[in-house]
N, C-alpha and C positions, 0 to 999 in steps of 0.2 A: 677430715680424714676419709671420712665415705666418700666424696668426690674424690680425693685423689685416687682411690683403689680403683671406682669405675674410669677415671681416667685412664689409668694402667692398663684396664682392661681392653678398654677401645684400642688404646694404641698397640695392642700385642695382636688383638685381632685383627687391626688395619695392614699391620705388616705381615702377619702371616698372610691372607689373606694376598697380599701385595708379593709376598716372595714367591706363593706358588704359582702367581702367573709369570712373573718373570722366570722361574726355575721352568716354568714348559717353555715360555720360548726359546729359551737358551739352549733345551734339548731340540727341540723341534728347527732351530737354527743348525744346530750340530749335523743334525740329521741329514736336512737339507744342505749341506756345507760341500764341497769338494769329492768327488764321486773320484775313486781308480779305478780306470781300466786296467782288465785282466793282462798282467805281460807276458813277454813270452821267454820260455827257456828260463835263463837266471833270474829272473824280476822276481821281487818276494812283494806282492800288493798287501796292503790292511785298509781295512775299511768295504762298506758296498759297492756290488759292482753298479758300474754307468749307466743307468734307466737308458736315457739314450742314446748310447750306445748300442742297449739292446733293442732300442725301437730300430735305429737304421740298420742292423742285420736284418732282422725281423724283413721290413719292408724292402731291401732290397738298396744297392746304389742306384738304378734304374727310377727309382720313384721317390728320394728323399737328396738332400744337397746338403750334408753333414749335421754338426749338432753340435754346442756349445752351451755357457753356463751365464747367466743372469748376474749382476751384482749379487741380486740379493738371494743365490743359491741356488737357483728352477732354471731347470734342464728346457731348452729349446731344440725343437727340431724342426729342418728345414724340410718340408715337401713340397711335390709336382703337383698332386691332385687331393682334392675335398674330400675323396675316402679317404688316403694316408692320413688327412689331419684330422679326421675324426675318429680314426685308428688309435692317432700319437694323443690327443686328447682324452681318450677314455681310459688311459694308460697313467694318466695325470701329468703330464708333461705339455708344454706350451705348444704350440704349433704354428708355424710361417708358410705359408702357401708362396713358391718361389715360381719362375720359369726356369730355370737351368739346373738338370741334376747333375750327381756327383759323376756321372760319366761323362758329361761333357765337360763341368769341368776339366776333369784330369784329362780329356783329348784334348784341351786348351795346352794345359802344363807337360802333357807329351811334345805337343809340336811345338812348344818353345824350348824342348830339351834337345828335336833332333836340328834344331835350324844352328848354325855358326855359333860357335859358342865366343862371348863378347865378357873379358874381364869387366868388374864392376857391375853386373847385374844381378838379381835375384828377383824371385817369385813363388808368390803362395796362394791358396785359395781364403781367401775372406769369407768364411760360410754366411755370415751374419750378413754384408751388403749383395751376395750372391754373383761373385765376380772374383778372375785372377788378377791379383793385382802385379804387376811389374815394376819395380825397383832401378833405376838405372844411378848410377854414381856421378861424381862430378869429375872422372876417370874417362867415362863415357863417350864418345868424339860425337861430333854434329852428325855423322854420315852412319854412324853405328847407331844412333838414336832414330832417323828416320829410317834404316830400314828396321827397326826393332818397331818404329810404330806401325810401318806396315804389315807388319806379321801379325799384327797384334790386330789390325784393322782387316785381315783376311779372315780371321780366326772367329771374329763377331764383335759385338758391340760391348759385351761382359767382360772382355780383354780391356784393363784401363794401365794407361802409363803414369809414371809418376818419378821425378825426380828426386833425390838422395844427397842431401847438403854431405857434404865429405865424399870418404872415401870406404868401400868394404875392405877389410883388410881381417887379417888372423891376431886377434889378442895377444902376441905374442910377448914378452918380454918376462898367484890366485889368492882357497881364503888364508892359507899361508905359502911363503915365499919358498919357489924351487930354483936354483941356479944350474942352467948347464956353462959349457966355456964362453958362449956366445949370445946366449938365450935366458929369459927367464920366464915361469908361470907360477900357474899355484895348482896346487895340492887338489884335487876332485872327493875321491870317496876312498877308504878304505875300503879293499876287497880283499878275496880269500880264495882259494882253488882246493882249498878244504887242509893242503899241507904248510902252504907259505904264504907269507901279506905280502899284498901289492899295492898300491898308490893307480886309481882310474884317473885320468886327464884326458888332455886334447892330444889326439895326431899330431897336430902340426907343431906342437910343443917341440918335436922329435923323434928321428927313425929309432928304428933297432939298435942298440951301441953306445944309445946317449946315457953319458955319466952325470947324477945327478949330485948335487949336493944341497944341504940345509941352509936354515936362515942361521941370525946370532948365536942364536939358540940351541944348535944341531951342529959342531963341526964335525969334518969331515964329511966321508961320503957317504949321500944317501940311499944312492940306489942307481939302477939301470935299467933302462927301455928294453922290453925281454919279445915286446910284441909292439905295433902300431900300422894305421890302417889312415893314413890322409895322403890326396882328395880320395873323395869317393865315400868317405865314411870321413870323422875327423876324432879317434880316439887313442890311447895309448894304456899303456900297461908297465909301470915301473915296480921294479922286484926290489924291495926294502934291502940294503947292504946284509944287517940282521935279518931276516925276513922270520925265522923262526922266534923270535925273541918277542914277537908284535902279535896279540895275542885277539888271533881269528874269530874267538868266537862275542868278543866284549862288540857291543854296537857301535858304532860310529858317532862322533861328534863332527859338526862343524861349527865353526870356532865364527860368531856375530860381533865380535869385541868386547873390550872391557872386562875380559876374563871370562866370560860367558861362551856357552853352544849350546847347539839345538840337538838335541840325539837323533839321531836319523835311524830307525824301526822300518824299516821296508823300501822298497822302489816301484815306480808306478807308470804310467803314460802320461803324459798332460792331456790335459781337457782343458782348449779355448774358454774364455773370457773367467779365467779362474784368477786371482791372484797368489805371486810364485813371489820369493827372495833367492838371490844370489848371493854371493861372497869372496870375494877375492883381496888379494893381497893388498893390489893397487887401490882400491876403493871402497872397501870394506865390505858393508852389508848394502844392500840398494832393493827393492822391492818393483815391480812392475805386473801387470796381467801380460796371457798370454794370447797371441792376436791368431796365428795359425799355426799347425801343424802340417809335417810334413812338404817345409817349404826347400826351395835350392836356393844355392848363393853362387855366383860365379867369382872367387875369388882369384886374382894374379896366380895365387898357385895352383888353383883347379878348380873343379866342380863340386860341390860336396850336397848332397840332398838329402831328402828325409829329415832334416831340419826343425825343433821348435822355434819360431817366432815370438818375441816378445818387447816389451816399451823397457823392457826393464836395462840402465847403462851400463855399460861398460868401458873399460879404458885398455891398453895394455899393461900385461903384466898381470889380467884376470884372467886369462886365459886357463881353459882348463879347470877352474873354479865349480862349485859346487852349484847347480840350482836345484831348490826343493821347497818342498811344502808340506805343511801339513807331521812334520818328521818324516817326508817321505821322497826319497831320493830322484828326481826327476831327468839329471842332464847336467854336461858339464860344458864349460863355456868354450865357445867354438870360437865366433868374431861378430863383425856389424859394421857401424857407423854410429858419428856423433863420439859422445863423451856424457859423462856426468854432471856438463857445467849447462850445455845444450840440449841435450838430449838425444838420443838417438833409439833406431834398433840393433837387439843384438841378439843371435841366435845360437843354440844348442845344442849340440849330442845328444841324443838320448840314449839313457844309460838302459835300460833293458833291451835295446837292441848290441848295443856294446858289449853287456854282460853276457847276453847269451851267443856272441861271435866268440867272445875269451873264452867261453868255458869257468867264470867263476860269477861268484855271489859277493853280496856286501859282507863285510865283515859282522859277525853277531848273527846272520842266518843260516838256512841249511845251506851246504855247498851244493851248488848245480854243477860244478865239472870237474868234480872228483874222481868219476871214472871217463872223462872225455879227453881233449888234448891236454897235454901240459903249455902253458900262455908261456913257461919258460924257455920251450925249446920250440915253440910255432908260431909262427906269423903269419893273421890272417889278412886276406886278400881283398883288395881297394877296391870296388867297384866304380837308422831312427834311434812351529812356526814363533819364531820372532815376531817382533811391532808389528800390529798390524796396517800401518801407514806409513808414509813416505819422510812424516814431520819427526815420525820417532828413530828415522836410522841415525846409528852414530857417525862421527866423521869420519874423514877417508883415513885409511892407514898410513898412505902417503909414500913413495919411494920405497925402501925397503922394509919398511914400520909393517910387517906382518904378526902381529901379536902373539904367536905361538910359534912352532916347529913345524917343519913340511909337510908332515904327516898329521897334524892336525885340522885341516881340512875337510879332508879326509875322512876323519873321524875316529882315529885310531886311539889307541889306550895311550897316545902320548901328554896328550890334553885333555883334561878333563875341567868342568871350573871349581874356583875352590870351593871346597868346605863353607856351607852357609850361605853360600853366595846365593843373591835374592834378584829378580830378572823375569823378563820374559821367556828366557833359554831355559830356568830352571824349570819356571811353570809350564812349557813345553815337555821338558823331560817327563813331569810329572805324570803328565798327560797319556804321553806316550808311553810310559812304561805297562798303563793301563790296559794298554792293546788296544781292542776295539771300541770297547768303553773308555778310552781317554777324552773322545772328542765330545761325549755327554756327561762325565764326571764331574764338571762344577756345575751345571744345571741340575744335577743328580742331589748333588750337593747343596745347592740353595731350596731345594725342595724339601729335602729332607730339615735342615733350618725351622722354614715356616709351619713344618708338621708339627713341631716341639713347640712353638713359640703359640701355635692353636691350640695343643693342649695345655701350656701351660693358663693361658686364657680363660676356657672351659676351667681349671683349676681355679681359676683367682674367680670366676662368679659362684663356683660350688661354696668354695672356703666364706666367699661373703654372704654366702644363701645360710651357711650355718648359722656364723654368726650374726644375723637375723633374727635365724630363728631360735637363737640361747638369748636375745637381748630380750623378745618379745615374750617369752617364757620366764624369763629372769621378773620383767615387771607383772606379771600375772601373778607369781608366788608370793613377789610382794606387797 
C-alpha cells in the first residue's frame, strides 16, 4: 500500500511537472502565433501589433525588403546592410541580409504596371527569395511572353518569369451560396454601417443593381448590390432585403461545415508565410499560407491590384468567399488558377482596405461609417481558426450543397452551430470570445491543471509524512 501511494505521488508530480512545461509552450506558441497589422479606417485588429512590421517602418523601405512569418511563428526581416540586421536582431526578430530593397522592388512591379497591359498575367514581390515574380497563364500567346521576358530582362536579374497551368479567371459562379439571374458566389463577411446589414463579397460578383437571392434554405430575395468597385479594386456591398432585421451588432460566423463556424472578432492585414482558411460554397473549407501581399492579377476583365497571394484553392462559385484567421477577418475571394484537385493560386480582396472605401465595419464591432457615406446611396470608384491542416478539412460542398443560408458566410445571426455542438469552430469561438487572451487561454489552462495536480502531490507526501509519523508513535506507546 505504501508503494502504491509513493507511486501516486511520482506520477502526479511527473505530470505536473510535465503540464507546466507544455502549458508555457502552448502560451509562448500563442504568443509567438500570427501577429496583425494595424488597419486602416474600418478594420477592427485583436491581438499584437507586427514586431516586424515595425522594424521595416522603423528602418526605412530604403534599407529593408519586406518581412514575413516562419512556420513556426518568428517574424523575419529582410535587409540591405549588417547595421539594419543587427538593428532587426537586437529587437529579437530574425534577420536576412538581401541585395534588392523594397524600393526597387516596387520600381520592378511599377514598370510592369505601366508597360501593355496583357490578360493572363500577374505579379507580386516574394520577400522571402528577394525577387518579383511574374505569372503568365496558358491564355498567354508566344509573342506577349517574349516581349513580357524582355521587360522583365530589362528590369534586372530579380525579375523571374514563370508559367501558370490554366487560366486566371474571376471565381465567379462562396461559404454559402448567392444566386444572381446569371451568376453565382458566396456570401464574404457580414458588415454594418451602424444602421443596416450588408453582405461584403467580390466586385466582379456584380455591379450596382444586382438582385440577389438565397440558397434552399433562404427563398426569395436576398438583397441588392448598393455599392461595388471591380477591376481596380474587386469588392461589393449587398444590402440584406430585410437589412434592419439582421442584427449588427451579434459577430459574425463563417460557416466551415458540418454545422459548425468560426466567429470572426475582428479584421486584420495578412502577414506572408502565415497560415489562412477559406470557405466557399463550391468547396468548402481549404487551408493554404500566404505567399505575398499586395500583388496584381491581370484578369480578361481588368486589372485589379493590391491583392493577397496565396496556395490556398479555389474553384468557381467561391468567389467572394471568406478568408480568415485566427477569428480574424482577412479578405474575400477575388479568383486564380488551378482548382482544388491540382492545385493552384488564388488571390484576395482585402477586407480593411474594402471596409474603410464603404464606410462600414464587420458586424459585432464599432461602426466606422456611421457618420461617413451611406454604401446605400454611393458607389465608390475603381482605380487592399478551424483544422489546423489540410488532412482535417471537410469535403467539398459540391454544386449548390452550401450548408447554410447566404448570409451565413458572412457571419450573420442567421447561422449559428447548434446547441452542444463539439468542433474546432466551437473551440475557436471559445477562444475568441476571450479577446485577447483567447489565443493563450488553453495554455493558461493546462498550467493551471499542473498547479493543482503539484499541490495535490505535495498533499499526498504531507498526509504520508503523517502517517508515519502516527505509525511510528503508535509502536513506541506500545
Amino acid at each position: 500500500m505504501r508503494h502504491a501511494r509513493r507511486n501516486l505521488q511520482r506520477i502526479a508530480r511527473l505530470a505536473a511537472v510535465g503540464g507546466l512545461l507544455w502549458g508555457s509552450l502552448m502560451v509562448s506558441g500563442a504568443m509567438a502565433g500570427e501577429p496583425s497589422a494595424p488597419g486602416t479606417g474600418a478594420s477592427t485588429t485583436s491581438g499584437p501589433p507586427d514586431p516586424a512590421a515595425a522594424l521595416v517602418a522603423r528602418l526605412g523601405t530604403d534599407r529593408t525588403a519586406g518581412s514575413w512569418t516562419r512556420a513556426d511563428g518568428r517574424p523575419v526581416v529582410a535587409v540591405t546592410d549588417t547595421d539594419a540586421a543587427a538593428e532587426v536582431r537586437r529587437a529579437g526578430a530574425e534577420a536576412e541580409v538581401v541585395r534588392h530593397s523594397t524600393d526597387r522592388l516596387r520600381a520592378a512591379t511599377d514598370a510592369l504596371g505601366a508597360a501593355p497591359r496583357v490578360p493572363g498575367t500577374a505579379w507580386s514581390v516574394e520577400y522571402a527569395s528577394n525577387e518579383v515574380v511574374v505569372h503568365a497563364d496558358s491564355t498567354v500567346s508566344a509573342a506577349d511572353w517574349s516581349r513580357l521576358s524582355g521587360l522583365a530582362e530589362s528590369i534586372g536579374a530579380f525579375v523571374r518569369m514563370e508559367r501558370a497551368p490554366g487560366a486566371f479567371t474571376t471565381r465567379l459562379n462562396g461559404a454559402a451560396p448567392m444566386f444572381a439571374e446569371n451568376s453565382r458566389c458566396s456570401a464574404g463577411f457580414n458588415v454594418t454601417d451602424g444602421r443596416r446589414a450588408f453582405i461584403l463579397t467580390a466586385g466582379h460578383c456584380g455591379s450596382a443593381g444586382t438582385v440577389w437571392s438565397g440558397g434552399r434554405r433562404r427563398a426569395g430575395q436576398l438583397g441588392t448590390t448598393v455599392a461595388s468597385s471591380f477591376p481596380g479594386d474587386d469588392f461589393s456591398l449587398v444590402r440584406y432585403e430585410d437589412g434592419e432585421s439582421v442584427d449588427g451588432t451579434v459577430p459574425g460566423i463563417v460557416e466551415i461545415g458540418g454545422g459548425q463556424g468560426v466567429r470572426i472578432v475582428g479584421a486584420a492585414e495578412a502577414v506572408v508565410g502565415r497560415q489562412v482558411f477559406r470557405s466557399g460554397s463550391t468547396t468548402g473549407l481549404r487551408t493554404g499560407r500566404v505567399t505575398a501581399v499586395n500583388a496584381t492579377v491581370n484578369y480578361p476583365e481588368g486589372t485589379v491590384t493590391g491583392l493577397i497571394e496565396t496556395t490556398v484553392c479555389a474553384e468557381p462559385g467561391d468567389s467572394g468567399g471568406p478568408l480568415f484567421a485566427q477569428g480574424l477577418a482577412l479578405g474575400v475571394t477575388s479568383g486564380g488558377n488551378g482548382d482544388c484537385t491540382t492545385g493552384g493560386v488564388t488571390y484576395f480582396q482585402p477586407v480593411t482596405e474594402a471596409m474603410a472605401a464603404l464606410g462600414v465595419s464587420l458586424a459585432g464591432q464599432a461602426p466606422a461609417g456611421a457618420d461617413g457615406p451611406d454604401p446605400g446611396r454611393t458607389e465608390p470608384s475603381a482605380p487592399a481558426d478551424p483544422p489546423s491542416s489540410a488532412a482535417a478539412v471537410p469535403p467539398a460542398a459540391g454544386g449548390e450543397g452550401g450548408t447554410g443560408t447566404a448570409g451565413a458566410a458572412g457571419g450573420g445571426a442567421a447561422v449559428q452551430p447548434p446547441a452542444g455542438a463539439s468542433g474546432p469552430g466551437i473551440v475557436t469561438d471559445i477562444a475568441a470570445g476571450l479577446g485577447p487572451l483567447g489565443a493563450v487561454a488553453p495554455g493558461i489552462g493546462v498550467i493551471g491543471v499542473s498547479l493543482i495536480l503539484l499541490i495535490a502531490s505535495r498533499w499526498i507526501k504531507s498526509a504520508q509524512g503523517r502517517r508515519n509519523y502516527r505509525d511510528y508513535y503508535s509502536r513506541t506507546w506500545a
